[in-house]
C-alpha positions as CSV (number, residue, x, y, z in Angstrom):
1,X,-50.6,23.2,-12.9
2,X,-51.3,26.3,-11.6
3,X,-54.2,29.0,-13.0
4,X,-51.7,31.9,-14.2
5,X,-50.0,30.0,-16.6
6,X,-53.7,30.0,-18.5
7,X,-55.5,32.2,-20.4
8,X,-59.3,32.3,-19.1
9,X,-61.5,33.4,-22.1
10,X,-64.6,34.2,-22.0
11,X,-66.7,35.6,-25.5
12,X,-69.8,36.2,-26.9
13,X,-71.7,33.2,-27.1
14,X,-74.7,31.8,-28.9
15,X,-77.8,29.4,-28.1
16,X,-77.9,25.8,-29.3
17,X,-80.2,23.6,-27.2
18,X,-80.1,20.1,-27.2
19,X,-82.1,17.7,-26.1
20,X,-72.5,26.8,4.8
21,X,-74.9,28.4,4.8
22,X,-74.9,32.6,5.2
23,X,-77.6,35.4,5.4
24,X,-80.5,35.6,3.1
25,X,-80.2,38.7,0.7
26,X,-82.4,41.0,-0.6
27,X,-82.8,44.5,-1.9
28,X,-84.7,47.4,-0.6
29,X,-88.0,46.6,-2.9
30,X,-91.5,46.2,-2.1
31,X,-92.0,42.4,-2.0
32,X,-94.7,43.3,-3.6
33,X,-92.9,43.8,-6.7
34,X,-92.8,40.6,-8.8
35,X,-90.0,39.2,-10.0
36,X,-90.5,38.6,-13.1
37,X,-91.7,40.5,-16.1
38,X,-93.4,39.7,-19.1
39,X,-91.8,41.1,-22.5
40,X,-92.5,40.9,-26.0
41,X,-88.9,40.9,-27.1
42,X,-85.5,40.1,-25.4
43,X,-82.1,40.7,-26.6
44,X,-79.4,37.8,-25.2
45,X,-76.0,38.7,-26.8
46,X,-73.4,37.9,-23.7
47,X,-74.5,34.9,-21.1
48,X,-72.6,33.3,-18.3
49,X,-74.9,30.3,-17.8
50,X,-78.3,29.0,-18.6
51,X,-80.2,25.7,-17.6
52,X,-83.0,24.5,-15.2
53,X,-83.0,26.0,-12.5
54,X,-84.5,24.2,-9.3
55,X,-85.9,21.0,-11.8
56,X,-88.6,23.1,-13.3
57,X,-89.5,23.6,-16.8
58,X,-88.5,27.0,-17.0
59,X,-85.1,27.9,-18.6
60,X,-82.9,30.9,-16.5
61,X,-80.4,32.5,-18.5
62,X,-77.7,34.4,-16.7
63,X,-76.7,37.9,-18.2
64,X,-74.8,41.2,-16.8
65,X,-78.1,42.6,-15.8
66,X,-80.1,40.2,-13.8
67,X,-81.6,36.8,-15.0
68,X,-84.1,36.4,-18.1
69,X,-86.8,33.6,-17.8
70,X,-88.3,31.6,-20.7
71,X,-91.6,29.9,-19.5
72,X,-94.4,28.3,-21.7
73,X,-93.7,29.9,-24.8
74,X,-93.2,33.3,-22.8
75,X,-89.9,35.3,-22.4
76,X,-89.7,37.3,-18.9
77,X,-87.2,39.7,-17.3
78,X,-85.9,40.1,-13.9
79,X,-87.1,43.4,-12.3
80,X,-85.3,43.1,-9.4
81,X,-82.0,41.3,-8.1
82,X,-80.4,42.0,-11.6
83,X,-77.1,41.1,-10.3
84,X,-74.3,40.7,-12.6
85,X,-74.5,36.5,-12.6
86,X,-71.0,34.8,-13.4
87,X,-70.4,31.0,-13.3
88,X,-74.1,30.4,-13.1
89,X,-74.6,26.8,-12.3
90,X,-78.3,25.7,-12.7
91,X,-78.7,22.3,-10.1
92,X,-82.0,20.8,-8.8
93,X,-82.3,23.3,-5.7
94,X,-81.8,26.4,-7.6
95,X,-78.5,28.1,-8.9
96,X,-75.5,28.9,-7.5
97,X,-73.5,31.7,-9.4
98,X,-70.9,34.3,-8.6
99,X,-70.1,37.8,-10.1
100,X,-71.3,41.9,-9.3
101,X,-74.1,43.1,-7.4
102,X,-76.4,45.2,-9.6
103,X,-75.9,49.1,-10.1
104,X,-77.0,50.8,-6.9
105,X,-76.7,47.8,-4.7
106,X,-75.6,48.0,-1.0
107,X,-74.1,44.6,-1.4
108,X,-70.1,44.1,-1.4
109,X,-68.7,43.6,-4.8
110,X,-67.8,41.2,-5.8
111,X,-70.1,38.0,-4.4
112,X,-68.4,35.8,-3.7
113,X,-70.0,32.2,-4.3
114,X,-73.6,32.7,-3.8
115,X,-76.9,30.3,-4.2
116,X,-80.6,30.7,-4.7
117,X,-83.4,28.6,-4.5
118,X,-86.6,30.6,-5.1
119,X,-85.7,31.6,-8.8
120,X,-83.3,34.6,-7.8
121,X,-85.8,36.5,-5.4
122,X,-83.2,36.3,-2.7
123,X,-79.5,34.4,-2.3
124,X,-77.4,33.2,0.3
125,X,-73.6,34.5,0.8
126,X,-71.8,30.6,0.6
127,X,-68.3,32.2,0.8
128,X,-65.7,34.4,-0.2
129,X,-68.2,37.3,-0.1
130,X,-66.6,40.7,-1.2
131,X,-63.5,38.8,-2.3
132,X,-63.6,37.0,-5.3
133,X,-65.4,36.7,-8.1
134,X,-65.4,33.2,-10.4
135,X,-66.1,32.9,-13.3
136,X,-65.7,29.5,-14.3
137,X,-68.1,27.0,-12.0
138,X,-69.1,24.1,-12.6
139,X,-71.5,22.0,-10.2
140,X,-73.2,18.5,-10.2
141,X,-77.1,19.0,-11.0
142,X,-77.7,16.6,-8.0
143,X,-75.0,16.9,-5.5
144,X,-73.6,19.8,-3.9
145,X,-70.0,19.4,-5.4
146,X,-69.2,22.3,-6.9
147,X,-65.9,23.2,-8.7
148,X,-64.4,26.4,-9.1
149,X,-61.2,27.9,-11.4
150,X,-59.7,30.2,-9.0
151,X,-57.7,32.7,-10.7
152,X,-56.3,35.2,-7.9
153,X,-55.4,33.3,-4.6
154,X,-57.2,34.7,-1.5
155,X,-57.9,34.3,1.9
156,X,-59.2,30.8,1.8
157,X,-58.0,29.7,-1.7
158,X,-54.2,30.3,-1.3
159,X,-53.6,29.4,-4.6
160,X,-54.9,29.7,-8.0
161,X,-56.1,26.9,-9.8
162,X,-58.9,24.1,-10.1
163,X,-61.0,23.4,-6.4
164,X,-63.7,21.4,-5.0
165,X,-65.9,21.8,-2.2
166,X,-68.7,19.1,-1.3
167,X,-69.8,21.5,1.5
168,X,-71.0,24.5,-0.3
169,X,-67.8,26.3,0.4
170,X,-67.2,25.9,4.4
171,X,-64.4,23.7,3.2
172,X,-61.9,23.4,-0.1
173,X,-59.8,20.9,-1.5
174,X,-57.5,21.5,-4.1
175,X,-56.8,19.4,-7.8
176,X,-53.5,18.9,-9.3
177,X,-54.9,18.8,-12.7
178,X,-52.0,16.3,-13.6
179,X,-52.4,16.0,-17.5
180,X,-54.4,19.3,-18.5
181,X,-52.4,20.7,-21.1
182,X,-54.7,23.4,-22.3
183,X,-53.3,27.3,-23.1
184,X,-56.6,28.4,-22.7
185,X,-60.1,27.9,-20.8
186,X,-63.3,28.1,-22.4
187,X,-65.7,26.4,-19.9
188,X,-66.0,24.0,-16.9
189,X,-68.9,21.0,-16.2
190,X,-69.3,18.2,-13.7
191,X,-71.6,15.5,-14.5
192,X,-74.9,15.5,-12.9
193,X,-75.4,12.5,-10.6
194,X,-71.2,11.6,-10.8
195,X,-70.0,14.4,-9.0
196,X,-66.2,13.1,-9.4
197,X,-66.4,13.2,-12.6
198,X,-65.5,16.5,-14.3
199,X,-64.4,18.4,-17.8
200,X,-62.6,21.0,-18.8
201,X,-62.7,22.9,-22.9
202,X,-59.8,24.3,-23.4
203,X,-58.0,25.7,-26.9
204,X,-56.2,22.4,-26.9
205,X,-59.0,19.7,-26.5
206,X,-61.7,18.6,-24.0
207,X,-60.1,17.1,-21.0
208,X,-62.0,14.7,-18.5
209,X,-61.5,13.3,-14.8
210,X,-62.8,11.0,-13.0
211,X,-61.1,11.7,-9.8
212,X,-62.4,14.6,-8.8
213,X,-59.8,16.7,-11.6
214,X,-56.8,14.9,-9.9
215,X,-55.5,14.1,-13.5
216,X,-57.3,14.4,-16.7
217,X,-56.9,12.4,-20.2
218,X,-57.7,14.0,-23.6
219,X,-61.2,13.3,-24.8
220,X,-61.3,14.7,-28.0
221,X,-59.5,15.9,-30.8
222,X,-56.8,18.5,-30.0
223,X,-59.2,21.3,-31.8
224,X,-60.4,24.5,-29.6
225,X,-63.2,23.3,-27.6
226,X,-65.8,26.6,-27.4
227,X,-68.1,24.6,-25.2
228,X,-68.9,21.3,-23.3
229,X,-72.0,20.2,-21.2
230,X,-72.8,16.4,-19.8
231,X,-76.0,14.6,-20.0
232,X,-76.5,11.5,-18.0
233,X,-74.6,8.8,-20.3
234,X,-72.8,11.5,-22.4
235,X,-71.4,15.0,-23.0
236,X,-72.1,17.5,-25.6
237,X,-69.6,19.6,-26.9
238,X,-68.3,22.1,-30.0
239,X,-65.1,22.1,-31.9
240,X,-63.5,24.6,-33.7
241,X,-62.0,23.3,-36.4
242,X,-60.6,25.1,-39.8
243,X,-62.9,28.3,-39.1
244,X,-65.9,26.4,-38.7
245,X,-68.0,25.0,-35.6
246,X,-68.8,21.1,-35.5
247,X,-71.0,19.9,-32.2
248,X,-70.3,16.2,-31.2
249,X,-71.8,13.4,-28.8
250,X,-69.4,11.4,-27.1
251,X,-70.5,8.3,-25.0
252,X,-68.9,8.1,-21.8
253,X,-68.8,4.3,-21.8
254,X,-66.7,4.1,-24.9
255,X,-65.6,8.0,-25.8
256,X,-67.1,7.3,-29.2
257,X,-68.0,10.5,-30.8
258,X,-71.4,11.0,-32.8
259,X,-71.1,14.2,-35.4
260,X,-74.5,16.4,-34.7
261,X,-75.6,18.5,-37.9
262,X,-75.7,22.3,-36.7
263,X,-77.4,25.4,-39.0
264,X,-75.2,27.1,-41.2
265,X,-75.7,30.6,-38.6
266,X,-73.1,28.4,-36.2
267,X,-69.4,29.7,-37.1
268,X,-66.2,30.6,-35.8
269,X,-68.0,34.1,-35.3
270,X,-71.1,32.9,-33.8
271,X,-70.0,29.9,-31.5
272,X,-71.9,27.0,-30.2
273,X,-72.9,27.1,-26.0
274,X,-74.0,23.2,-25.1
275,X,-76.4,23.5,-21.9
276,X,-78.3,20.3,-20.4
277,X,-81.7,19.9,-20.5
278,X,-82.6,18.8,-17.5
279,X,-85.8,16.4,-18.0
C-alpha cells in the first residue's frame, strides 16, 4: 500500500508518562555557550517526540524550537541548536530526528535524517540532507533499525511508503505493509531490543509486525489509535473511543489488553502521547 492513499496527522498532543555516517554540525556559537538553560517555567503545547535520550535519566522533549530538558526536578531549555526536531526517536546513543534547521541557520532545509549523541550540541547528516523531511520515525532503543513513513518519493526512496534501514540510512529496504488498513497515521514505534518487530496507530486500529512491517495483523479494537509506544514485554497505547480517551496494556505474548485509569483532563481534546521509559 502505498503512503498517498493515507492521511498523515499529526496534532497537538499531551503528556502521560508511564512507567553512514556524515559531517558533524554545528552553529556559529561560542562553545562556550552552554547548551542548556535553566528556567523556572516552560510551556510544551506541540511535541514531536520525547524519551531518554542516550540511556540517561534525563527526559528530551522535541519541540519546533530546539529541545527542552527535564533533569532532577529541573526543567532546562536549549540555547542553541533549536532546530525544528520531527520524528525524534530517543535510542541508547542519543536521538535521531528529522525536520527544519532553526531560524537563521546556514544549514539546508529540510534535514534530512539526522542523529546526535551528545544531547543535541552537534548532529551528524545520516541521509537525505536538504531533501526530505519525516515525520513519522520510529527506531529500536538498542539497534540501529530505524523505520521511516516516507511520504514524497525522492532520490533514494523512489516511492512513498513504509522503509527500513539497519545501516543508518546508507542503505533502504522497502515494506509492503500487506494488511494495514488504516485511513489515517497517528504514530510509528519499533520495539526496543526486537528490531523486526514494529506498530503502526492509525484511525482504524493499532497494527503490529513482526517481519520487519512486511504484513501487519490488527492488535486492537478498530477505535482511533492517538498513540502507541512498546516497553520490553508490552506496548502502551490510547483509544479514542465515543469522544473519550482510554490507555491500554497489551501483552505481547498473548495480545491481552489491561484498561489503565487515566485523569479526567485526558479527552478527545486533550489526547494521550505514550513514550517509554527507558530504565
Amino acid at each position: 500500500m502505498k503512503l498517498s492513499k493515507w492521511l498523515l496527522t499529526s496534532g497537538l498532543i499531551s503528556l502521560f508518562l508511564t512507567g553512514c555516517a556524515g559531517e558533524e554540525e554545528t552553529q556559529n556559537k561560542s562553545d562556550s555557550t552552554p547548551m542548556y538553560e535553566e528556567t523556572k517555567e516552560v510551556e510544551l503545547e506541540h511535541l514531536h517526540g520525547m524519551g531518554y535520550a542516550g540511556n540517561q535519566n534525563d527526559i528530551y522533549f522535541a519541540t519546533h524550537f530546539g529541545l527542552v530538558k527535564y533533569s532532577k526536578d529541573k526543567w532546562y531549555t536549549s540555547s542553541k541548536e533549536k532546530h525544528d526536531y520531527m520524528g525524534f526517536q530517543p535510542t541508547k546513543e542519543g536521538f535521531y530526528s528529522s525536520g527544519h534547521p532553526e531560524q537563521g541557520s546556514n544549514l539546508e532545509n529540510p534535514l534530512g535524517l539526522i542523529k546526535s549523541t551528545n544531547e543535541g550540541k552537534s548532529f551528524k547528516k545520516l541521509t537525505l540532507y536538504g531533501k526530505t523531511d519525516f515525520h513519522y520515525l520510529a527506531a529500536s532503543y538498542n539497534s540501529k533499525v530505524i523505520y521511516a513513513l516516507n511520504e514524497q518519493p525522492n532520490s533514494q526512496l523512489k516511492s512513498s511508503g513504509l522503509f527500513y534501514t539497519e545501516d543508518e540510512g546508507k542503505s533502504w529496504r522497502e515494506s509492503k505493509m500487506s494488511g494495514f488498513k488504516g485511513d489515517s497515521i497517528y504514530g510509528i514505534a519499533a520495539h526496543p531490543d526486537k528490531p523486526n518487530i514494529v506498530v503502526i496507530a492509525s484511525s482504524n486500529g493499532l497494527f503490529l509486525s513482526d517481519d520487519y512491517g512486511e504484513t501487519f495483523k490488527l492488535s486492537s479494537n478498530e477505535n482511533q489509535i492517538t498513540a502507541v509506544e512498546f516497553q520490553e514485554n508490552s506496548l502502551l497505547y490510547s483509544s479514542l473511543k465515543s469522544g473519550s480517551i482510554e490507555l491500554y496494556k497489551q501483552d505481547l505474548t498473548n495480545n491481552k489488553d489491561a484498561k489503565i485509569n487515566v485523569p479526567a483532563e485526558i479527552n478527545d481534546n486533550n489526547p494521550v502521547y505514550v513514550y517509554r521509559i527507558q530504565s
